[in-house]
N, C-alpha and C positions, 0 to 999 in steps of 0.2 A: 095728893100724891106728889113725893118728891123722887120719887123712883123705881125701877122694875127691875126684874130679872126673866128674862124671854129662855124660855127652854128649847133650844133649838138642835137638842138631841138628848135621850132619856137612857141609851142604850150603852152597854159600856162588854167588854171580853172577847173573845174572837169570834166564837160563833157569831152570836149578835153583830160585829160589826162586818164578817165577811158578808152573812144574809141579809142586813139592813132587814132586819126585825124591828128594831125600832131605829130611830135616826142618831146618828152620833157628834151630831154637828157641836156639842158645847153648850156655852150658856152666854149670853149680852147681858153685860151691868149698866143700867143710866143710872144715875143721880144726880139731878140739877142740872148742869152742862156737860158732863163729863161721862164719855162711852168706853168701857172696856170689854174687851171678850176673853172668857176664861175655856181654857181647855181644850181648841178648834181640832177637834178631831175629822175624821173623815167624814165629807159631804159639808162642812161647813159652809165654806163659798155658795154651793148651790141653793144649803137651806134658806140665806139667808135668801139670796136672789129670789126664791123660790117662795116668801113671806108672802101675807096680806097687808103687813105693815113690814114696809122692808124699811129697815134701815139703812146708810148711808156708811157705808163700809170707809170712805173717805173720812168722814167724822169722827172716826175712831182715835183715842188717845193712847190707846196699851196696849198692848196681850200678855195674859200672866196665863203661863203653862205650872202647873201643879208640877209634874214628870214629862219625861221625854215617848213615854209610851205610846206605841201607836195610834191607840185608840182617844189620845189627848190631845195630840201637835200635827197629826200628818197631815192639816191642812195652813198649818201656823206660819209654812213659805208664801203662800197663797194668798193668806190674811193678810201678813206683810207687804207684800206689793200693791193689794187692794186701799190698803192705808194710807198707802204715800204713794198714790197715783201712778202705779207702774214704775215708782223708783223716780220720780220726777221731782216731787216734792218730799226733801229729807224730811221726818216727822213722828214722833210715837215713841214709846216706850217700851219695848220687849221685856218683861220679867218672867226670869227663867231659872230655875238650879243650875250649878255649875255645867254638870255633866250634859245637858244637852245643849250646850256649845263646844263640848270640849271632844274628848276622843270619840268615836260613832256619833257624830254630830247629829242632831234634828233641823235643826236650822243653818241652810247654805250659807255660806260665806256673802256669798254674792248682796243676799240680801240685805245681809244686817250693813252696809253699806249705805240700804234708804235710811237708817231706824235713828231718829235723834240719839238717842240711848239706850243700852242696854244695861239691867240693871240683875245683880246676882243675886238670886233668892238665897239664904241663911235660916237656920233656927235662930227662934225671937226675933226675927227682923222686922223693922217697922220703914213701911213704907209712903208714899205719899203720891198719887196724881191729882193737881187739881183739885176739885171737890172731895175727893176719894181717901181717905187713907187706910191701909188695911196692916196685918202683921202674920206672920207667919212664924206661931209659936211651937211648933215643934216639929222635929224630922219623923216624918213615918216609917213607919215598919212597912219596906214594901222593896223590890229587888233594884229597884233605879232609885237615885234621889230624888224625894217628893215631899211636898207641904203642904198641909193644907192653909184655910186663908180664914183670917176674922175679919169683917169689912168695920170702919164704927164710922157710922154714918148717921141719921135722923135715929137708926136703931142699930144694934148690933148684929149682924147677921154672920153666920160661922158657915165656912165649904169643908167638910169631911172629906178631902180625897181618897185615892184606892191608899188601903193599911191595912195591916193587920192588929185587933183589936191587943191592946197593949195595957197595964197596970197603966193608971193614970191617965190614959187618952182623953176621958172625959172630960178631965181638968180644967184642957186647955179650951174648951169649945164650951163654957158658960154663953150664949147668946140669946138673943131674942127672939131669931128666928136660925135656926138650925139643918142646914142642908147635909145630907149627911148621901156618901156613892155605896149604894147597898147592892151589893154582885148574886149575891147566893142565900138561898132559904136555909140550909146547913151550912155550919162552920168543915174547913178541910180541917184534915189532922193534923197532929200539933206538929209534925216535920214536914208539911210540904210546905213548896217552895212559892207555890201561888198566894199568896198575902191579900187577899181583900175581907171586907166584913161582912157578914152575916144577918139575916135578920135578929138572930138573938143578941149579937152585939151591939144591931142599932135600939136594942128597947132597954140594953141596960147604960148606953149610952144618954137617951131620953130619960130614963129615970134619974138619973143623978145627974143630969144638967136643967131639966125641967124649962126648956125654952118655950115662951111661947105658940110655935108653931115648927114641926118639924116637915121639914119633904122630903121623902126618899125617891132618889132619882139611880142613873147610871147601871140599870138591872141586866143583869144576865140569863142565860137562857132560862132555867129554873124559876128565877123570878115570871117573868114571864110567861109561863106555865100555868102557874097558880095566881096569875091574873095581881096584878101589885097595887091594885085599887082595895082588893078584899084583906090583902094582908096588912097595907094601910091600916084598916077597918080596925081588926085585931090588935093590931101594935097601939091606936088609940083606945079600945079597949083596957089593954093592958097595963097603958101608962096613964092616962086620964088628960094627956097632951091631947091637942088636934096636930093629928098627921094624917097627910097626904102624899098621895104617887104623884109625882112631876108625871104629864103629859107630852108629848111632842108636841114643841107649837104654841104649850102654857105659855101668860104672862102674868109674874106676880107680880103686883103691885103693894109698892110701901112707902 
């Protein structure tokens, strides 16, 4: 094993995260020496605290926010001080889209004071921490600005953030291992203004990427409902891929 990714929240939309139906903490990257957390949405701090293997929130090298959406960053002030010791120790790397630094900020002023650097997500931008290098090939379809992330490490592994499924989406997310934030069992109609994907977007996304291993994570109430272990089931039925529901709690190892 040269690295994990710890599910330390599966839940993603409002309901879900005002009930804490499932946990919305984000997700932890290790590889080799190098710790990043992606997405710290609400209860992240605690989850973590809250682990049987807790990690060392001080050890941390990054945080990359997808979007500025609540249920991504509202805990990303939090993370940030946990990183650099209460602001004691300048340290880390914030990657973030413009806009949530900029007008209706997500991130305090105050903080980004601890942060070594802050660094502005882009379409096709390629980035680099330490072990880590990842890029973020295209702007999503979604009402904030958001990215999703290909990580290329030991393997390729792609994050699907919240979008709405788009000609060519697939394109960009060729990976080995393929995470993709699946909100709703039905697609909305084609003028609403809520932008997430669908289960039928995520099987026609697996079909023409053919990753390895897909995980659907970040479900919403609907999901939920009809239990995302069974529709897992289905989707690998359908596709001949092995996919799996992210868990609260999961840790996958690669």
């Amino acid at each position: 094993m040269e690295g994990f990714i710890k599910f330390f929240g599966t839940g993603g939309a409002r309901f879900v995260v005002s009930k804490q139906l499932r946990a919305t903490g984000g997700l932890w990257l290790h590889y080799r020496e190098t710790n990043l957390y992606i997405d710290p949405g609400p209860g992240a701090l605690v989850r973590v605290h809250a682990a049987k293997e807790r990690p060392d929130l001080s050890g941390l090298d990054g945080i990359i926010l997808t979007h500025k959406h609540l249920d991504h960053a509202n805990d990303v002030n939090a993370l940030i001080e946990a990183m650099t010791d209460g602001g004691f120790k300048k340290r880390g790397i914030l990657f973030c889209p413009q806009d949530a630094i900029g007008e209706d900020a997500v991130v305090h002023q105050y903080v980004r004071r601890h942060l070594e650097m802050i660094t502005i997500l882009k379409e096709k931008g390629q980035y680099t921490v330490k072990d880590v290098a990842f890029s973020t090939p295209v702007r999503h379809r979604h009402p904030v600005e958001t990215y999703g992330l290909v990580f290329h490490l030991n393997k390729t592994i792609g994050l699907i953030a919240d979008t709405r499924f788009f000609d060519g989406l697939p394109d960009h997310y060729h990976a080995d291992c393929l995470i993709i934030n699946v909100l709703r069992t039905k697609p909305f109609g084609a003028h609403n203004t809520v932008e997430h994907l669908a289960l039928d977007d995520a099987q026609k996304i697996i079909l023409e990427t053919r990753p390895q291993k897909a995980i659907l994570t970040h479900f919403g109430i609907n999901m939920l409902k009809e239990k995302p272990y069974l529709l897992a089931q289905k989707l690998q039925k359908a596709t001949g891929v092995e996919v799996i529901a992210a868990r609260d709690g999961m840790k996958w190892e690669f």
